[in-house]
N, C-alpha and C positions, 0 to 999 in steps of 0.2 A: 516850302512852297514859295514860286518865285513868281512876283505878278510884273505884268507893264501896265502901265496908264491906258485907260477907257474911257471911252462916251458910256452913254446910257443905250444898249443896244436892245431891241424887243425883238428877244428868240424867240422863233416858234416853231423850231424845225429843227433836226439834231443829226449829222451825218459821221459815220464813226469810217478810218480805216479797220482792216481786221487782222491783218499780223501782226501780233506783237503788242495788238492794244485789246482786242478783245479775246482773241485765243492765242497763247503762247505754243507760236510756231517758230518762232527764230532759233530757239535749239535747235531745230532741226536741218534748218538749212544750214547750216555753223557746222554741225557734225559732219553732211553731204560731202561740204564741200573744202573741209580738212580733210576729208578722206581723198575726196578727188586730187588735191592739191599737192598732198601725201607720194602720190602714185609716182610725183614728176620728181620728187626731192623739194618740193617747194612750202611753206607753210601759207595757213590761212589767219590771217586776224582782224582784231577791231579794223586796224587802219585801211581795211578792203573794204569789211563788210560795212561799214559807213557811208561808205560810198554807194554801196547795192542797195541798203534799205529802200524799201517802196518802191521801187524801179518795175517795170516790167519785166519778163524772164528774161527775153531776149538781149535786152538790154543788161541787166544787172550780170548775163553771162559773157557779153562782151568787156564789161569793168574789169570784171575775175581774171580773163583769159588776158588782157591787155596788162592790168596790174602786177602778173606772175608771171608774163610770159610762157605760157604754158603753148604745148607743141600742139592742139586740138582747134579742132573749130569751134566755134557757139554751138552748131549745131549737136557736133559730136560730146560739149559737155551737156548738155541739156538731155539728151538720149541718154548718158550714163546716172545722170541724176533722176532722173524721172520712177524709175523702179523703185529704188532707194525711198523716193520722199512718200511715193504712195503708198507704202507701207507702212511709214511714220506719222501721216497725217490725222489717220483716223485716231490716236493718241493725242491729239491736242486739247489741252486745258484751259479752261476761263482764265485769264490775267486778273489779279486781286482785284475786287472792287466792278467790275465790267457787268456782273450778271444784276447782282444789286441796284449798279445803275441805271440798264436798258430797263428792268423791268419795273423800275419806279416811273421813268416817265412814261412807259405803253400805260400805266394803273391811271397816270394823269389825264392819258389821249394826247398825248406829244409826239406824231412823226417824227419817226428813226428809217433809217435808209443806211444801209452799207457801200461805200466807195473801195473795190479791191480790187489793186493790177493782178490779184490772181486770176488765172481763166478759172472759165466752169465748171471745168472737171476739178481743177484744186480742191475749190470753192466747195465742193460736192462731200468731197472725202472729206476736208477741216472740220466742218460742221456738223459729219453723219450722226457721231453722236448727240447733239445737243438739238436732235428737232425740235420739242418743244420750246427749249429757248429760242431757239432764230424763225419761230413761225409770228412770234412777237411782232416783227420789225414789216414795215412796208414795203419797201424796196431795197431792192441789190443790183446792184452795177458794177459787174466785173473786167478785169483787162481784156479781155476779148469779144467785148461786147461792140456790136457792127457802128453803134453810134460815139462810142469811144476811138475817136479817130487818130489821139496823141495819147499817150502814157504819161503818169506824174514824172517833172514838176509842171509841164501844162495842166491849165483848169477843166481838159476836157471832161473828166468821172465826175466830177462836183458837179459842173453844171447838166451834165445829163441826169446825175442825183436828185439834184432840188428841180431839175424840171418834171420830172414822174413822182414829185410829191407837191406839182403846183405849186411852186416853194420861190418868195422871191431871196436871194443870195444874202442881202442885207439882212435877210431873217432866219438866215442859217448858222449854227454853231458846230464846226468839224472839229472832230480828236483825232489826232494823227501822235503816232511816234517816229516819224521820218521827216529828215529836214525835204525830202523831195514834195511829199506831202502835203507839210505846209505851204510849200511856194505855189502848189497846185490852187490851192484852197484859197491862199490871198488871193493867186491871179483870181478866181471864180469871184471875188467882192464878200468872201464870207470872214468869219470871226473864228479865232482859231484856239483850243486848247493842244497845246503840246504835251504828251507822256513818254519823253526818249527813254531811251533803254540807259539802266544801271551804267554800260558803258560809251551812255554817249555823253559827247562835252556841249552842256547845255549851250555854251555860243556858236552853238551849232545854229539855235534857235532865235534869234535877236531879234523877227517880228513878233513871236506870236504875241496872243491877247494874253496867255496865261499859260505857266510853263507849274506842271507837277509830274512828283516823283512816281505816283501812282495814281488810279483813278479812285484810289479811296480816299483822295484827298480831296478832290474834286464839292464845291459846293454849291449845290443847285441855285442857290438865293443870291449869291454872288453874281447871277448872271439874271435874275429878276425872276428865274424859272420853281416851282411849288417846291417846299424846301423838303427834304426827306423825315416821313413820320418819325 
């Protein structure tokens, strides 16, 4: 566990991304779009998908298509992808430590609120299985929500987050594994735990509040919040 230096900050409000930190969906995009990338002769790797994490679709498929030079539109790689992932999505699994988490602080009464560039429909399938878990949480704000007018790393998801949880910024704690993410999250005035992925190079990260490998590392007391029974 890798920390920076802090004030004494009073959380009272807890806002999570959801690929990659609370359900492991990045296999899946990884697989998509090796295959996609495959078709051209081209490969896909960290050094791309680094770049995509947390992005919007649109956006993250503009990175892809620009990166590889591939012969397609965004439009036309998002259409080939789209079948593909919705078939994949309804498989996705809790990331260690994430269900543990959210449902220690809903047992507290601690507002949790989801921030995902995924639109609705994603959002729909990710989670089909795990209604009980996600009925938990208070709010969700996804990428194609009419009040999300920019995509991470603008603050625009945060602060529509903490505003449908009455939530001042200052008393927000976001977990992100995307360095887009967290820039989003500073701009919003909030406090930031980072959880990058296994392959990413944690100086990716050089604001956040608090950088861990996983979120079972994560400790509640550390941040003044009820410590885990």
């Amino acid at each position: 566990m890798a920390d920076t230096s802090r004030t004494m900050i009073d959380i009272k409000y807890i806002i999570y991304d959801l690929d990659g930190l609370l359900l492991d969906t990045e296999p899946f995009y990884t697989q998509v779009n090796q295959f996609i990338a495959s078709r051209f002769g081209k490969s896909f790797d960290w050094s791309i998908k680094s770049k995509m994490i947390g992005l919007r679709a649109n956006e993250s498929a503009g990175v892809l298509i620009e990166s590889l030079r591939l012969p397609i539109s965004p439009e036309d790689y998002l259409k080939e992808r789209k079948h593909m992932l919705e078939e994949l999505f309804p498989q996705a699994k809790p990331m260690a430590g994430a269900e543990r988490l959210t449902r220690h602080f809903y047992r507290h009464r601690i507002p949790q609120a989801i921030a995902t560039s995924s639109d609705r429909r994603n959002f729909d399938l990710k989670i089909s299985r795990h209604g009980n878990w996600f009925s938990i949480f208070d709010s969700f704000v996804q990428g194609d929500d009419p009040e999300v007018r920019r995509g991470k790393p603008a603050p625009d998801i945060f602060q529509v987050a903490a505003r449908r949880m009455n939530a001042l910024p200052e008393k927000c704690l976001v977990f992100e594994d995307a360095p887009s993410g967290l820039k989003a999250a500073l701009a919003a005035g909030m406090s930031v735990v980072a959880v990058p992925d296994p392959n990413m190079d944690w100086q990716e990260y050089p604001e956040a509040n608090q950088i861990l490998a996983s979120l079972e590392e994560f400790d509640p007391a550390y941040w003044g919040l009820p410590p885990f029974d």
